[in-house]
C-alpha positions in Angstrom: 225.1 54.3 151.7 225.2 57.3 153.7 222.2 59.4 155.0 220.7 63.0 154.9 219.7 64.8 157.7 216.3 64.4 156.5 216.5 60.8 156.8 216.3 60.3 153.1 219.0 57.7 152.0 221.8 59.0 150.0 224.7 57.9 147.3 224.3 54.6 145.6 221.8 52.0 146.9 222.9 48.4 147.8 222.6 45.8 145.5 220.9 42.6 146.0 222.6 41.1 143.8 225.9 42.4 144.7 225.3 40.8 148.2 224.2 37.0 146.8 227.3 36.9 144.5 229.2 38.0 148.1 227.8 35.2 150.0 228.0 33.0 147.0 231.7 33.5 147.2 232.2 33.7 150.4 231.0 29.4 150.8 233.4 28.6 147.6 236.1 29.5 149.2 235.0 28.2 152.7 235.0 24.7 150.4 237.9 25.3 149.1 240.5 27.0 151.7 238.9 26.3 154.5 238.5 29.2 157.9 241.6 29.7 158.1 242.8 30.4 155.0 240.1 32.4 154.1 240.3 36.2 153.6 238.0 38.9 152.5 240.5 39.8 149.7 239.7 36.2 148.4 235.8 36.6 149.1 236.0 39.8 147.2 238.2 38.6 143.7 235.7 35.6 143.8 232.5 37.6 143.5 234.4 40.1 141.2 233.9 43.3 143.9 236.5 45.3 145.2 237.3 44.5 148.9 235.8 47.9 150.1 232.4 47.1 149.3 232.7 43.9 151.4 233.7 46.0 154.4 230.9 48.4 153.8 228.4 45.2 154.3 230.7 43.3 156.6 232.8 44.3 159.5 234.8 41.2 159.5 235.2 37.5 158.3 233.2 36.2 160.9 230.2 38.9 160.2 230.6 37.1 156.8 230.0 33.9 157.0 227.5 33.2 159.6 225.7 35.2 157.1 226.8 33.2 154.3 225.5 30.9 156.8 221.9 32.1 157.7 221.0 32.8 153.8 221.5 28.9 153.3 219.3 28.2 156.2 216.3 30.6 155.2 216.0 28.3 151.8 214.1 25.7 154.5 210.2 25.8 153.8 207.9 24.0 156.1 204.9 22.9 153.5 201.5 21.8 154.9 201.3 18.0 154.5 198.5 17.2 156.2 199.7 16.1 159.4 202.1 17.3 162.0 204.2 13.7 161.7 204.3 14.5 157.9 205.6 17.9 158.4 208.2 17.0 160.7 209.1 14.3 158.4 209.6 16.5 155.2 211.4 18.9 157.3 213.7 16.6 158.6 214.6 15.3 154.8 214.8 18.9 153.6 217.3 20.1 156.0 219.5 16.8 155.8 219.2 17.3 152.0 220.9 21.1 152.8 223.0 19.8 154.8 224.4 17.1 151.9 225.2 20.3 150.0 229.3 20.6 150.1 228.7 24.6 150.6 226.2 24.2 153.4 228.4 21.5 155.6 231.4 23.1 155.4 230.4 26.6 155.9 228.5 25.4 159.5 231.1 23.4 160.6 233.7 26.2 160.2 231.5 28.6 161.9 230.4 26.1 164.5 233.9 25.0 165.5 235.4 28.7 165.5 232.6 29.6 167.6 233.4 27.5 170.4 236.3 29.7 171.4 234.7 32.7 170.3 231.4 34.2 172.3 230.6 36.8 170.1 230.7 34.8 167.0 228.3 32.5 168.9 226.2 35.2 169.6 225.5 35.8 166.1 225.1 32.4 165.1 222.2 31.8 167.6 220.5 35.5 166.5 221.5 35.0 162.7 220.9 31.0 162.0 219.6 29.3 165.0 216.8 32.1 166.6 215.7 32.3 162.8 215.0 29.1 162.1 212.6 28.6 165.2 210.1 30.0 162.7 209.6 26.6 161.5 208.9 24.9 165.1 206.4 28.4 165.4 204.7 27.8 162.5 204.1 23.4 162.4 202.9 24.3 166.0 200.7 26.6 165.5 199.3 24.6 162.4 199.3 21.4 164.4 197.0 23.3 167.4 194.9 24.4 165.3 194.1 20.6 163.2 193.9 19.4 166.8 196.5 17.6 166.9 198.3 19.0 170.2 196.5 21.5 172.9 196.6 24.8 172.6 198.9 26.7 175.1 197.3 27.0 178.6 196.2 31.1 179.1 199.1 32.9 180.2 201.6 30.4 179.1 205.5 30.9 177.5 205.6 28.6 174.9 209.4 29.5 174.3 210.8 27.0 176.4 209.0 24.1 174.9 209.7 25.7 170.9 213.2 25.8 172.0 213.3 22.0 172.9 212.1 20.4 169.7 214.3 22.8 167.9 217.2 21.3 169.9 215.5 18.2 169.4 215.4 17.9 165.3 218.2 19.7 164.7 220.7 18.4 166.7 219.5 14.7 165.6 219.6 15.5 162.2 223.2 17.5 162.8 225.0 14.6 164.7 223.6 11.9 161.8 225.1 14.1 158.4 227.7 15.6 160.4 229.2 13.5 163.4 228.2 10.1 162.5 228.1 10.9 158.4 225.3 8.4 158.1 222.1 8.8 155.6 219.1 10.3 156.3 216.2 8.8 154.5 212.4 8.6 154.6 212.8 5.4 156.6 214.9 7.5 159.1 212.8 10.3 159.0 209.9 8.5 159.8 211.2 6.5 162.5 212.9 9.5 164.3 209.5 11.3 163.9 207.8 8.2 165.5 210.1 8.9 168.4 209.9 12.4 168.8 205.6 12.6 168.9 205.2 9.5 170.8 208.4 9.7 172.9 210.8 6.6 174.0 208.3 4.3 174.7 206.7 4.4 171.2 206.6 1.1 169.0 210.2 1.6 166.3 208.0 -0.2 163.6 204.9 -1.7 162.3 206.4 -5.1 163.8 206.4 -4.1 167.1 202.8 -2.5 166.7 201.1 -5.8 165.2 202.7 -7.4 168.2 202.2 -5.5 171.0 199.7 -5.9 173.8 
């Protein structure tokens, strides 16, 4: 969509729909054919389009798919539950539940491998999926500060550093498990991984160890 000299957009707007059948596609044929078969003439016969209006919303394949990517990603909610250790906990089983999906696994996978030997690809996975989902740690920080259930930030401050952490933190645990190791996450998991992360290495594993400590 071009625009006037005005400023007023012009020509046909983009369509919302258009764009979720594109990114819809766009993980099918990830599953099925894999990065480096994939091509933007398949993405576009999949979502019925005509290649050209892929490469008016998308430069390239890579542009592509780390948004095909990020869209997944933005599905993750963090509810209030009452407690910080129950929101980490349902957060933890809702993003190991996205990450059972076949669409999801193989489509962050591909872009995570392909980004290894490709810096400006992994550019825009950390602006487009990982800065985005930070939100979460934002928000179950802020909410846990202000039950009292962590101090607030010291005047003056960065709390980036320490946000950046427990992203790194939750995700990468619940990464390596699904992905690497392709073991189950479950509430048992979650719960015992959560016990670890809020009351660090030296917390009791179980309620066995609790009843019996000193």
């Amino acid at each position: 969509m071009s625009t006037h000299p005005t400023g007023k957009p012009t020509g046909r707007p983009r369509s919302a729909q258009a764009d979720l059948a594109i990114l819809d596609a766009t993980r099918a044929a990830l599953v099925a054919l894999g990065w480096g078969k994939l091509t933007m003439s398949d993405v576009a016969a999949r979502a019925g389009v005509a290649k050209t209006t892929l490469y008016r919303r998308w430069a390239n394949k890579h542009d592509l798919v780390v948004d095909a990517v990020a869209i997944l990603f933005d599905e993750l909610e963090l509810p209030d539950r009452g407690s910080l250790r129950a929101d980490v906990e349902g957060v933890v089983l809702q993003f190991a539940a996205l990450l059972e999906r076949p669409e999801a696994k193989t489509a962050l996978m591909a872009v995570v491998a392909e980004s290894t030997t490709d810096a400006a690809l992994r550019l825009r996975v950390r602006e487009a999926v990982v800065n985005r989902q930070k939100r979460l740690v934002v928000a179950g920080r802020a909410r846990a500060q202000r039950r009292g259930e962590i101090p607030p930030d010291p005047a003056g401050s960065d709390p980036a550093p320490q946000i950046d952490l427990i992203f790194d933190v939750i995700a990468g645990a619940v990464i390596h498990r699904t992905l690497v190791t392709c073991e189950p996450i479950d509430a048992d998991w979650a719960e015992r991984f959560t016990a670890v992360l809020l009351g660090g290495l030296t917390a009791p594993l179980d309620g066995q160890n609790r009843a019996g400590s000193v």
